[in-house]
MMTF fields as JSON, N, C-alpha, C and O atoms, coordinates in Angstrom:
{
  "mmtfVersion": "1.0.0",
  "mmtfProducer": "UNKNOWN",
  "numBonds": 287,
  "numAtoms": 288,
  "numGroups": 72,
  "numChains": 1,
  "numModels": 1,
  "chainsPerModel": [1],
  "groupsPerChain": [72],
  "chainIdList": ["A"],
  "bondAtomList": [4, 2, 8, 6, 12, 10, 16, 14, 20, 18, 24, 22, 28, 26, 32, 30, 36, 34, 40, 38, 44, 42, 48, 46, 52, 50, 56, 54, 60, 58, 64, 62, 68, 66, 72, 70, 76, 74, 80, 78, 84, 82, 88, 86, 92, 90, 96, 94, 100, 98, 104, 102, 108, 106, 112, 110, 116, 114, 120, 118, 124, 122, 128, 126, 132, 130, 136, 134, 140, 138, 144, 142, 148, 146, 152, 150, 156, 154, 160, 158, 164, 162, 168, 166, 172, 170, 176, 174, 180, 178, 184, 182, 188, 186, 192, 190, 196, 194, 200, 198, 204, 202, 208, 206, 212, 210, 216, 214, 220, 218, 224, 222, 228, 226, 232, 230, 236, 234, 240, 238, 244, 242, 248, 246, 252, 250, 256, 254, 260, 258, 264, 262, 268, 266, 272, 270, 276, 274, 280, 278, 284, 282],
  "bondOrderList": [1, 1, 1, 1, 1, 1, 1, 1, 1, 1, 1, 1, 1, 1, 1, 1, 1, 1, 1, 1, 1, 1, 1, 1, 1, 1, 1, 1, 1, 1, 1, 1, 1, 1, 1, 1, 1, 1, 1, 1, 1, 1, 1, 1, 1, 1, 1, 1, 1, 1, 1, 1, 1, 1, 1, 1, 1, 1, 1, 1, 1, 1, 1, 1, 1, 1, 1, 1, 1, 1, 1],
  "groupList": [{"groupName": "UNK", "atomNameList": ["N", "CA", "C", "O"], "elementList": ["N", "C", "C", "O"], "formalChargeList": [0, 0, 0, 0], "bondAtomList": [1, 0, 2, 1, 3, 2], "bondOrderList": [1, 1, 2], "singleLetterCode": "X", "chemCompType": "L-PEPTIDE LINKING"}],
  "groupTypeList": [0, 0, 0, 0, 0, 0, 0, 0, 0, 0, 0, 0, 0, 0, 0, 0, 0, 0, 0, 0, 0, 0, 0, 0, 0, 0, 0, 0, 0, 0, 0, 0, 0, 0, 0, 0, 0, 0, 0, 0, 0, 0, 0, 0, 0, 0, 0, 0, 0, 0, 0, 0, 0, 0, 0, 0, 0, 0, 0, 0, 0, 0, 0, 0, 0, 0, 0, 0, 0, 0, 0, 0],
  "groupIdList": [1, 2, 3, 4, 5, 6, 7, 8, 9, 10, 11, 12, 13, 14, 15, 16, 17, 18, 19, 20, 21, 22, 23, 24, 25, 26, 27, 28, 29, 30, 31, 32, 33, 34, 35, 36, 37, 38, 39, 40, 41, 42, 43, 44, 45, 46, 47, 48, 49, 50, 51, 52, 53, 54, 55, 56, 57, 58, 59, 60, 61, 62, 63, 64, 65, 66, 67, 68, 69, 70, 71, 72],
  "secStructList": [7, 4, 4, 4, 1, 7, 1, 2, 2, 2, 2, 2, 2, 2, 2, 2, 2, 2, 2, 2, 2, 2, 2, 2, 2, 2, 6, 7, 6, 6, 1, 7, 7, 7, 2, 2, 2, 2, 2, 2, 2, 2, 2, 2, 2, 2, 2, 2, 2, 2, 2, 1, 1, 6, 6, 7, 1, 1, 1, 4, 4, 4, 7, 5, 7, 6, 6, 1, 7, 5, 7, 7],
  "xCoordList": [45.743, 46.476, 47.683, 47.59, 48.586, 49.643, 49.451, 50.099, 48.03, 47.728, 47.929, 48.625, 47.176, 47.429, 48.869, 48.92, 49.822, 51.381, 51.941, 51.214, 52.719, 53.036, 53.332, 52.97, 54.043, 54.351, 55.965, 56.497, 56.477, 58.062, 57.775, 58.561, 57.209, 57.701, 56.867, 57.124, 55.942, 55.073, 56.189, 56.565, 56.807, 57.982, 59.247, 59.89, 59.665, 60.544, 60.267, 61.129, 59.007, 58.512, 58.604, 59.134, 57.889, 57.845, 59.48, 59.656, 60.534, 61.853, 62.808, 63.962, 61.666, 62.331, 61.862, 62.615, 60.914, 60.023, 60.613, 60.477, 61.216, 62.27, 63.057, 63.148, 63.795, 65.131, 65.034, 65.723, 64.033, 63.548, 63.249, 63.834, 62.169, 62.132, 63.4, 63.612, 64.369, 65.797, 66.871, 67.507, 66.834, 67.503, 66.62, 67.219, 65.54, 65.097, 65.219, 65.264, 65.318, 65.645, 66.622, 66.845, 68.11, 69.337, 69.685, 70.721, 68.484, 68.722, 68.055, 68.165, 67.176, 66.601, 67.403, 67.579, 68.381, 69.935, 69.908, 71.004, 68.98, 68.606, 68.589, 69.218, 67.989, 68.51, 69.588, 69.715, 70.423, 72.005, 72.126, 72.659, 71.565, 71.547, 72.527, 72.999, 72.96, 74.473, 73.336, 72.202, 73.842, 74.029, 72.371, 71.261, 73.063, 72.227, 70.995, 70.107, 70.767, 70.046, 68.969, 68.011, 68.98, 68.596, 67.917, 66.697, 68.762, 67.832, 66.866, 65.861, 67.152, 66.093, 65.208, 64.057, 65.241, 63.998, 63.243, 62.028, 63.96, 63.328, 62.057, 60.877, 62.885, 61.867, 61.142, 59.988, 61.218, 59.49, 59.064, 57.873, 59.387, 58.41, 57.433, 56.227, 58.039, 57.674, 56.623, 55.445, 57.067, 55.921, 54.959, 53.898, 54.717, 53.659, 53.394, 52.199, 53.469, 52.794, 52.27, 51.089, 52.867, 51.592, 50.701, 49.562, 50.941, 50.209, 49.13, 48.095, 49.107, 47.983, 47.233, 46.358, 47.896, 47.332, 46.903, 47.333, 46.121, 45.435, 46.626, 46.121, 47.903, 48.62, 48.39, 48.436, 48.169, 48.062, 46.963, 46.533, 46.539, 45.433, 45.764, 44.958, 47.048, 47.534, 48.406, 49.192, 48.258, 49.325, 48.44, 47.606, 48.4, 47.598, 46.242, 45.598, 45.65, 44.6, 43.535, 42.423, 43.833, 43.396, 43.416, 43.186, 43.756, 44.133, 42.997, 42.504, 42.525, 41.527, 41.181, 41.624, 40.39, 40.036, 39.884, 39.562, 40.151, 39.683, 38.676, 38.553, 37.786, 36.259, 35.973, 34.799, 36.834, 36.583, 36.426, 36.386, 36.338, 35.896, 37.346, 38.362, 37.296, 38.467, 38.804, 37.903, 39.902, 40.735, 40.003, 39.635, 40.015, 39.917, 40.981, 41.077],
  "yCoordList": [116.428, 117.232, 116.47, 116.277, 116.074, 115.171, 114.318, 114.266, 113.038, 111.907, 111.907, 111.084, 113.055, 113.201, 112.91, 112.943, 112.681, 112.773, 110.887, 110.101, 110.615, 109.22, 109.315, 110.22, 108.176, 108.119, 107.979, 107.913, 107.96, 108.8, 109.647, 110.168, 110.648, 112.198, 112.835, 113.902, 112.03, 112.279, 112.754, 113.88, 111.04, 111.333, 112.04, 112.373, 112.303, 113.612, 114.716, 115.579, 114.998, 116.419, 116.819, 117.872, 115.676, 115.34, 115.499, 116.322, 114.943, 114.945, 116.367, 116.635, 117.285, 118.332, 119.399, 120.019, 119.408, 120.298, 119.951, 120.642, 118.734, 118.936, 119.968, 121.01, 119.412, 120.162, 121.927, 122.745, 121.991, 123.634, 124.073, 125.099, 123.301, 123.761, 124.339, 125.43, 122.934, 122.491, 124.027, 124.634, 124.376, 125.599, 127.001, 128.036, 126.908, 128.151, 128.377, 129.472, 126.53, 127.171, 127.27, 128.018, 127.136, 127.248, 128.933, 129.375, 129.967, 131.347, 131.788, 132.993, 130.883, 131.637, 131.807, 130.979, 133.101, 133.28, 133.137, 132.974, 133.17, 133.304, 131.872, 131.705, 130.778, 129.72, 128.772, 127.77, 129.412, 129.038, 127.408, 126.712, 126.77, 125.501, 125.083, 125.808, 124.098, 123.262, 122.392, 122.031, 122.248, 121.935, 120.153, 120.019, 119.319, 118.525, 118.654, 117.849, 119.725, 119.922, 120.793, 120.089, 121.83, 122.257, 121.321, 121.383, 120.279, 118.893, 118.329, 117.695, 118.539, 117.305, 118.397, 117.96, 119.769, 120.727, 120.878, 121.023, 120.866, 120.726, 119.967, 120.294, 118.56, 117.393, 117.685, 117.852, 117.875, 117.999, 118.63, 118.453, 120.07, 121.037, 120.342, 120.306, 119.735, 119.053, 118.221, 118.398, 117.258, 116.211, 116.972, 116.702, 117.789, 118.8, 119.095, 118.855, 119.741, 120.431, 119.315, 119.47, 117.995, 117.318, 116.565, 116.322, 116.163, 115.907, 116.519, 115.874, 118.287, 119.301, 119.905, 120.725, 119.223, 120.154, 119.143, 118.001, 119.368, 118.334, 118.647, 119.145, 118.466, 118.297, 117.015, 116.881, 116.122, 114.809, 114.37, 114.952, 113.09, 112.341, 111.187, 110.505, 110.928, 109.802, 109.468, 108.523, 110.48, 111.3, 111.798, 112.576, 111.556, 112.874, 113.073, 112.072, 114.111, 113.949, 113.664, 113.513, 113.535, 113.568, 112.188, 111.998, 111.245, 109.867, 108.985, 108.856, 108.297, 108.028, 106.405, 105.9, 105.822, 104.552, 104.309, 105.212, 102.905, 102.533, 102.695, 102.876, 102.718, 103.299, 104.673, 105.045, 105.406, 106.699, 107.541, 108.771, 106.736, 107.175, 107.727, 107.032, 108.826, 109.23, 108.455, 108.22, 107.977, 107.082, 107.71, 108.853, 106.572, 107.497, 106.917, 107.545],
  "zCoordList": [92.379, 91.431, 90.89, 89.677, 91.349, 91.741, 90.921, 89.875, 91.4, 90.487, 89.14, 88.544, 88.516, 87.033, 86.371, 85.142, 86.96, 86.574, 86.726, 87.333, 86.353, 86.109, 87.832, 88.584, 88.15, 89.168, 89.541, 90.649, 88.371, 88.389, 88.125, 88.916, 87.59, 87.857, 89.138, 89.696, 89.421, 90.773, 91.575, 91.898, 91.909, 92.777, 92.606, 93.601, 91.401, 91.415, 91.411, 91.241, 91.594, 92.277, 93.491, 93.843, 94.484, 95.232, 95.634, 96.533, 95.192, 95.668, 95.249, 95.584, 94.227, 94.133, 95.376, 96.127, 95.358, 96.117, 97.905, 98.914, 97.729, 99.461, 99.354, 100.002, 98.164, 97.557, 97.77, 98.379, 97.084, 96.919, 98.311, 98.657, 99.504, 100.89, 101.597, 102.127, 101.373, 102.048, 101.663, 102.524, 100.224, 99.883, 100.444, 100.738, 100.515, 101.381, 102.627, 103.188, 103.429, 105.072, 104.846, 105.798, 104.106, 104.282, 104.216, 104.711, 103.408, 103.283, 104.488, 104.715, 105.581, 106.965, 107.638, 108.531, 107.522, 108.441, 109.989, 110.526, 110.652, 111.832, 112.334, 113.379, 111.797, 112.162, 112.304, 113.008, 111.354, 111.639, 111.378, 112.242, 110.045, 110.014, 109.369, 108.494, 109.573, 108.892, 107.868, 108.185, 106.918, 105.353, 105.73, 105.214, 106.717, 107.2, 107.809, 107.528, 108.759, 109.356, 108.188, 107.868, 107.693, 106.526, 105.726, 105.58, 105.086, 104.155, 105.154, 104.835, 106.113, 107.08, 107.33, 107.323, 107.573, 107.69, 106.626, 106.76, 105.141, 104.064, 103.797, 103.666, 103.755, 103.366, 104.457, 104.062, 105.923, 106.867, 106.652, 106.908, 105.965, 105.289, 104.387, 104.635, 103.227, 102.228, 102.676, 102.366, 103.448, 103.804, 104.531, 103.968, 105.48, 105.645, 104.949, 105.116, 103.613, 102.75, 102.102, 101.79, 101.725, 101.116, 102.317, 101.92, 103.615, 104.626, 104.528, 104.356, 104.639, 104.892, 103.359, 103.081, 102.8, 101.391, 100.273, 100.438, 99.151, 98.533, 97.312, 96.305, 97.247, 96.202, 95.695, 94.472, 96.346, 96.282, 97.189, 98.185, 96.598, 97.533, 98.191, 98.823, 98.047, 98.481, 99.526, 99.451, 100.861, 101.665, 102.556, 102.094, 103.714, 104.79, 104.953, 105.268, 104.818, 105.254, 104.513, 105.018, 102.883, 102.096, 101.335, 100.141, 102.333, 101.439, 101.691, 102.812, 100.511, 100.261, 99.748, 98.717, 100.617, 100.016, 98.563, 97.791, 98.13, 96.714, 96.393, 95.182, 96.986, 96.688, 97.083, 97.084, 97.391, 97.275, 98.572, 98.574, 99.695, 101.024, 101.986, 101.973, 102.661, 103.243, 104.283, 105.087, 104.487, 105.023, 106.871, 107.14, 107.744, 108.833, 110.113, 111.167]
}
């Protein structure tokens, strides 16, 4: 999905979509995260979500040889 996009704005998606994780755990009041801890829960959200999900093919489980075959 991802691929279709240059590969600067790939990656500023990619660097928004931490951003956007990082501001939602900061509203999970129950975890009580300081401003740091929050960005660093973010982006591992982030990289899980493209790890586990076919946003991209170039990442996780979904990453794929030059010839087409899934990485193993």
């Amino acid at each position: 999905m991802l691929e279709k996009l240059s590969p600067q704005l790939r990656h500023a998606l990619i660097a928004l979509l931490g951003a956007a994780f990082a501001e939602g755990v900061k509203y999970v009041h129950t975890l009580h995260l300081n401003p740091v801890w929050s960005a660093l829960a973010g982006s591992a959200v982030a990289a899980l979500t493209l790890i586990v999900t076919p946003l991209t093919n170039q990442y996780g489980i979904t990453e794929l040889n030059p010839d087409g075959t899934p990485k193993v």
